[in-house]
C-alpha positions in Angstrom: 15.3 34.7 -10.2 15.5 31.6 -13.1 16.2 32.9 -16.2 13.2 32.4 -19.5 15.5 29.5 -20.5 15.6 27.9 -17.0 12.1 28.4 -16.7 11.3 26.9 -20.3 13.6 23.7 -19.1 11.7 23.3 -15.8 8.5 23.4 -17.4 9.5 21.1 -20.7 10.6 18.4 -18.0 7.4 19.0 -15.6 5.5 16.4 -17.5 7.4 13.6 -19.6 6.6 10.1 -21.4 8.5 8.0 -19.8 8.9 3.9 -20.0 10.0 1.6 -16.7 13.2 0.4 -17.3 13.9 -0.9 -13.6 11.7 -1.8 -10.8 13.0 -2.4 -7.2 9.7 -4.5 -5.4 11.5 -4.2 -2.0 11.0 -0.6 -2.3 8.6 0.0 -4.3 10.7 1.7 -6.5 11.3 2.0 -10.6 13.3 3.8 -12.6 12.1 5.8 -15.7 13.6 6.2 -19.0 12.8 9.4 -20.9 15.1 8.8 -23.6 16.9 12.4 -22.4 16.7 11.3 -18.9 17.2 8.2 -16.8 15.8 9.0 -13.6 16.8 7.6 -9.8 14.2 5.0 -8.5 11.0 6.5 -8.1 7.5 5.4 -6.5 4.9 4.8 -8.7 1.1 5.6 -8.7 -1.3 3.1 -7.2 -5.3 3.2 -6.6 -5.1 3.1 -3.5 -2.7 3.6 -0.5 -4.2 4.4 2.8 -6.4 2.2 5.2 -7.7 0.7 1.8 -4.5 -0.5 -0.4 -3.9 -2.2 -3.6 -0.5 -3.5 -4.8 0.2 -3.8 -7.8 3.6 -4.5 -9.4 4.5 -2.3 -12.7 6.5 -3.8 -15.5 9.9 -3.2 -16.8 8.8 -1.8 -20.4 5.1 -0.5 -19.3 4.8 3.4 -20.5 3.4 6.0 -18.1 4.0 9.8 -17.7 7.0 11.2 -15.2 5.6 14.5 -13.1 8.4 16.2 -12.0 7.5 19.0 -9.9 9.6 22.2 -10.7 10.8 20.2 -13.6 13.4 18.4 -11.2 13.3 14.9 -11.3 14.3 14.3 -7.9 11.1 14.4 -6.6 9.1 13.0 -9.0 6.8 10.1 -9.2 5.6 8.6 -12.1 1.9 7.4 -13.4 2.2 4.2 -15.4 -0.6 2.8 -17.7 -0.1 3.9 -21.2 -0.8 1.5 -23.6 2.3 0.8 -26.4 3.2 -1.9 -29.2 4.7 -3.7 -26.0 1.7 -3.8 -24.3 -1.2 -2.9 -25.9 -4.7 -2.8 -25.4 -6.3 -6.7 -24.8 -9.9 -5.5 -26.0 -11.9 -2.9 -27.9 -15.2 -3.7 -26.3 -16.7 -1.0 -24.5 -18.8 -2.7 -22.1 -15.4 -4.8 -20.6 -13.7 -4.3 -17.9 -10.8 -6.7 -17.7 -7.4 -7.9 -16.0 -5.1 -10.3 -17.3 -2.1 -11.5 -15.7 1.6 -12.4 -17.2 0.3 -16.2 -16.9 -2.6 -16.3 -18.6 -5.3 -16.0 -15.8 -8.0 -13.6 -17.1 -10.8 -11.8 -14.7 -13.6 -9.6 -16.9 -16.8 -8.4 -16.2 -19.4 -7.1 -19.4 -21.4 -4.9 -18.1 -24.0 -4.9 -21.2 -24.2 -8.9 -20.9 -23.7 -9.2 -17.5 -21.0 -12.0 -17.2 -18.6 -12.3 -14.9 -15.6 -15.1 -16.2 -12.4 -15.8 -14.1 -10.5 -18.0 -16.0 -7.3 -19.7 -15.0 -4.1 -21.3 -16.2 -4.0 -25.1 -16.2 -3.1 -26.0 -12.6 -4.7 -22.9 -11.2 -6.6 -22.6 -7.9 -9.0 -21.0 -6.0 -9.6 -20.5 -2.0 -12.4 -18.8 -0.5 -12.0 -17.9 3.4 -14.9 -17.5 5.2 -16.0 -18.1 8.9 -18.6 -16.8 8.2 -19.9 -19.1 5.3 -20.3 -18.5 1.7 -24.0 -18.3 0.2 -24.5 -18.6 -3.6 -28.3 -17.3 -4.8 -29.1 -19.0 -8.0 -28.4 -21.8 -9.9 -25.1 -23.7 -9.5 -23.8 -26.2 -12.0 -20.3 -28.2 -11.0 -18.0 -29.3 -13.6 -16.0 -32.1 -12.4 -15.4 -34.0 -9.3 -16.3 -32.5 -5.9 -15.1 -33.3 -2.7 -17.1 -31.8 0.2 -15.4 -32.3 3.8 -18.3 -32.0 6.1 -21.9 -32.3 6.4 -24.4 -31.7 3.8 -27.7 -30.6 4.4 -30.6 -30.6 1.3 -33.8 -28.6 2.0 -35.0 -29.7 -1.1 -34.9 -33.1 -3.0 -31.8 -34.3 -4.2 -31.6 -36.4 -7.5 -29.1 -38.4 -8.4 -28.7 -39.9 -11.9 -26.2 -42.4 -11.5 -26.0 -43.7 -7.7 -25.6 -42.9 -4.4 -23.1 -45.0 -2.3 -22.8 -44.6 1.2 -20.9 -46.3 3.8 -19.8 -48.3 1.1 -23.4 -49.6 0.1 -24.9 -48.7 -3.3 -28.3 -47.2 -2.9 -29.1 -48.3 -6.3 -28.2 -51.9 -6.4 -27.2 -53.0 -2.7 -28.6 -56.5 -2.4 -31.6 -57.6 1.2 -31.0 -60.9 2.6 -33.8 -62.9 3.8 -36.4 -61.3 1.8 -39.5 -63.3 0.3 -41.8 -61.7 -2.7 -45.0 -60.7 -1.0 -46.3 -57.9 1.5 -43.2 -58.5 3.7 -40.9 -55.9 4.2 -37.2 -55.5 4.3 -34.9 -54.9 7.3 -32.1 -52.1 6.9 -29.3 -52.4 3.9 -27.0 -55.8 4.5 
């Protein structure tokens, strides 16, 4: 039978603050430092690991809490995302929900305004896979060039403030041979 201080040591090291110092991707692995205790590589806590699962990597320096069953750290695991002075909180707004990444790309939704933002870093892009096709309900403004590689179809009218050129003819300003003022009308584009 463990002695009082045996038990007192097992459950004083059940639950520790603990900071990543090491963290082996290939396995999935860190290594905790409790400032008594520098612990073996250890998995970490994720949202989700079964037919449904998120990877996520931790950072050397994020702060989290080592469980140690029975106080032994041998089979512990440890549950990251405490904010510190290292890494501290990026908002105070209650109504945000927000990720941002070590290179500046920033996803956030505000629930009390409704606005979802993705910004990226300059350089950054986006790809959207879908056989199936993509539908957008609502309006749609475009903010720079756009190249579209396939057909278009418009169930609706499509204005154009500048021109349209097509086949290499301007819509706008493409010249008719062989036509004379009057009720005459013009053959197709020259």
């Amino acid at each position: 039978m463990d002695s009082v201080s045996e038990l007192q040591r097992k459950l004083s090291n059940a639950i520790r603050y603990g900071t990543i110092a090491e963290v082996d991707h290939n396995a999935a692995r860190c290594r905790i430092d409790t400032g008594d205790v520098k612990t073996d590589l250890l998995p970490w806590f994720v949202p989700r690991a079964g037919k449904v699962i998120e990877w996520s990597s931790p950072s050397t320096g994020e702060q989290g809490l080592l469980l140690s069953p029975n106080g032994d750290t041998h089979g512990a695991v440890f549950l990251r995302g405490i904010y510190s002075d290292a890494f501290a909180a990026p908002s105070s707004a209650e109504s945000l929900h927000l990720i941002r990444f070590p290179d500046g790309a920033l996803v956030q939704y505000d629930h009390e305004t409704h606005a979802l933002q993705a910004t990226l870093p300059g350089g950054g892009t986006v790809e959207i896979t879908a056989d199936g096709g993509v539908t957008i309900n609502g309006p749609l403004t475009v903010n720079g060039d756009t190249q579209i590689n396939g057909d278009v179809g418009v169930s609706g009218t499509a204005t154009v403030e500048v021109d349209v050129v097509g086949g290499g003819k301007s819509l706008k300003s493409h010249p008719h041979k062989n036509v004379q003022p009057g009720s005459g009308q013009s053959g197709p584009p020259a």
